[in-house]
C-alpha positions as CSV (number, residue, x, y, z in Angstrom):
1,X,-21.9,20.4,1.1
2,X,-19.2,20.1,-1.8
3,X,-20.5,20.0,-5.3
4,X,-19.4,17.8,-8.0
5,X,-16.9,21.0,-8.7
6,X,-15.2,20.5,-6.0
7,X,-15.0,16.9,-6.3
8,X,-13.9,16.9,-9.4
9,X,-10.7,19.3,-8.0
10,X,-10.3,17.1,-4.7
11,X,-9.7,13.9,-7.6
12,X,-7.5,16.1,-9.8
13,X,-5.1,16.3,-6.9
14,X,-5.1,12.6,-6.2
15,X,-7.7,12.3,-3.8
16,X,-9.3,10.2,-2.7
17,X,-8.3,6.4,-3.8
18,X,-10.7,5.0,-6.3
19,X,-11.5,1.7,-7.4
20,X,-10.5,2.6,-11.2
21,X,-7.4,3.4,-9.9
22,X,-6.7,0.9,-7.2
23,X,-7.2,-1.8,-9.8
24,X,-5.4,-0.7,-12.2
25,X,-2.3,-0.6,-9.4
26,X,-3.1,-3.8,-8.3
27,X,-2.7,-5.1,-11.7
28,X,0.5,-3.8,-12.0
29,X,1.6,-5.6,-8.4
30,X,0.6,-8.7,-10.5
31,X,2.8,-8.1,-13.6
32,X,5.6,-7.4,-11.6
33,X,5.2,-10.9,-9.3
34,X,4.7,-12.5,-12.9
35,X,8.5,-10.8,-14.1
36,X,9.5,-12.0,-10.7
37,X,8.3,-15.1,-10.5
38,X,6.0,-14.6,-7.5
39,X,2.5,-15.6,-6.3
40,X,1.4,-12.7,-4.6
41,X,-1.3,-11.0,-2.9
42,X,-2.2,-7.2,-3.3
43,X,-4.2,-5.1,-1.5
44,X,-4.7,-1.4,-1.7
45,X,-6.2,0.9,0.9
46,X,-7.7,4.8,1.2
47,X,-7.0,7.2,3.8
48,X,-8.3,5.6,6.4
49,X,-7.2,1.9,6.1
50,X,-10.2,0.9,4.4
51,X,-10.0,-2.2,0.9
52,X,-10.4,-0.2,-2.2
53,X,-9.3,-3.4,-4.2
54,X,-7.6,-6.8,-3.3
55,X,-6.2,-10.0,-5.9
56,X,-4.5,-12.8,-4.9
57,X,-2.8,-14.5,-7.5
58,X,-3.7,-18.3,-8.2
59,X,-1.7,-20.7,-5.8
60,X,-0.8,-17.8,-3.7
61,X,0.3,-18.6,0.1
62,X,-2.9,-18.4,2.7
63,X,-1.5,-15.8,4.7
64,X,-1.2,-13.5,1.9
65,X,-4.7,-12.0,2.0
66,X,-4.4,-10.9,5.6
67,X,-0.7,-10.1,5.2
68,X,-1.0,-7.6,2.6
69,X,-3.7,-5.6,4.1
70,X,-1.7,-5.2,7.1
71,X,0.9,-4.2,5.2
72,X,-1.2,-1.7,3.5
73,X,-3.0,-0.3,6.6
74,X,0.6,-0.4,8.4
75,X,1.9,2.0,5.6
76,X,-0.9,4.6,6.0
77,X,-1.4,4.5,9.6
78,X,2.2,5.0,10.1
79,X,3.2,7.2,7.3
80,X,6.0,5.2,6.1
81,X,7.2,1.9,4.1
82,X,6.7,-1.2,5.8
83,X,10.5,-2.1,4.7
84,X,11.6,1.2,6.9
85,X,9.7,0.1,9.9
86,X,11.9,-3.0,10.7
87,X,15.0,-1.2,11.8
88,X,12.3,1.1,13.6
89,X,10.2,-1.5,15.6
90,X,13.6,-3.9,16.8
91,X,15.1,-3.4,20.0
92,X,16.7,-0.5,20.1
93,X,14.5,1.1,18.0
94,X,12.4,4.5,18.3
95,X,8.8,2.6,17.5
96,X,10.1,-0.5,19.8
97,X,7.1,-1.7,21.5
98,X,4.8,-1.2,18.7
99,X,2.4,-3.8,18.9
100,X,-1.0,-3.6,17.6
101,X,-2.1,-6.5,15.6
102,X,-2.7,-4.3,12.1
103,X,0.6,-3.4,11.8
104,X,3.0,-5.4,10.6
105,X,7.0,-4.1,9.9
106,X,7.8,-6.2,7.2
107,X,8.7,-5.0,3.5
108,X,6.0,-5.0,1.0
109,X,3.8,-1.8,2.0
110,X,4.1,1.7,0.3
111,X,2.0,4.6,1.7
112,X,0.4,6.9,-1.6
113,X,1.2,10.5,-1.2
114,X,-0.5,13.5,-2.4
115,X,-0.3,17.3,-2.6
116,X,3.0,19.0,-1.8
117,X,4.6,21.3,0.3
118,X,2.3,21.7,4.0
119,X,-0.5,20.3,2.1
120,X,1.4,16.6,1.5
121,X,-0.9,13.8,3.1
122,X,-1.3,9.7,3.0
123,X,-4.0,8.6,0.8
124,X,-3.8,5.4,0.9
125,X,-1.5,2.5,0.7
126,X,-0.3,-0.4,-1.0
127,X,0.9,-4.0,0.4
128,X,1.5,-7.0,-0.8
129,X,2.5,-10.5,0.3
130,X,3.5,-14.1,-1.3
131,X,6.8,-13.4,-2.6
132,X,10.2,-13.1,-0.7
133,X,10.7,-9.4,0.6
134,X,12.2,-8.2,-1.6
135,X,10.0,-9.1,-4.4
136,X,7.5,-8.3,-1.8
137,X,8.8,-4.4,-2.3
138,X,9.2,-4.4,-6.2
139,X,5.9,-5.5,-6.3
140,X,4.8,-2.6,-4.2
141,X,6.1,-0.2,-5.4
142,X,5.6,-1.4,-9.5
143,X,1.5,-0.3,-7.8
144,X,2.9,2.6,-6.0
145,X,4.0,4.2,-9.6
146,X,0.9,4.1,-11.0
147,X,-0.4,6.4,-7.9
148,X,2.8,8.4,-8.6
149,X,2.1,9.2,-12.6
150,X,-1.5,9.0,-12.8
């Protein structure tokens, strides 16, 4: 069994997703669709795919909610942007064929990276949903730099 020692080390290195955290990144997905102009959703997810923390802005688009944790799970499961997985998942496409119904291959989710070298691994993720893709991605990643210089 760890003790609080080693807990205390595990955090220092950026694991695992907490809610401080998480909500203070979803916050920032919020300013961001406020500079842009967009009603989003945010969701942000630990290692395992698993809500840490979720807001959906006021008059934000119903599919939002479900859209951004897909987008979030999506990222972690799979290791990589949402936004790269289009070109991957389209005919012709190394992941063509990819189908489950959690992932989704549209811009807007950013896996959270931590430790370096062989040790690098997916913490968690960010998605969000609401705005066009593109503010989609800002959003995403305006969350993702808080993970980044915590």
């Amino acid at each position: 069994m760890e003790g609080s020692k080693g807990r205390k080390n595990l955090e220092a290195e950026g694991r695992p997703v907490n809610l401080e955290l998480a909500l203070r990144m979803t916050e920032a997905a919020l300013k961001q669709a406020a500079r842009e102009g967009a009603m989003i959703s945010v969701a942000v997810v630990d290692e395992g795919g698993h809500l840490v923390s979720f807001q959906r802005m006021e008059g934000a688009e119903i599919a939002g909610p479900v859209l951004a944790q897909r987008k979030a799970y999506t990222s972690v499961a799979l290791r990589r942007t949402t936004e790269d997985l289009a070109e991957l998942t389209a005919p012709g496409g190394e992941l063509f064929g990819l189908t489950d119904d959690r992932f989704l291959s549209v811009g807007g989710g950013v896996p959270l990276w931590a430790g370096y070298g062989e040790g690098e691994r997916v913490v968690g993720g960010v998605g969000v949903s609401g705005g066009t893709i593109r503010q989609d991605v800002r959003c995403a990643e305006a969350a993702a730099s808080v993970w980044r210089t915590r």
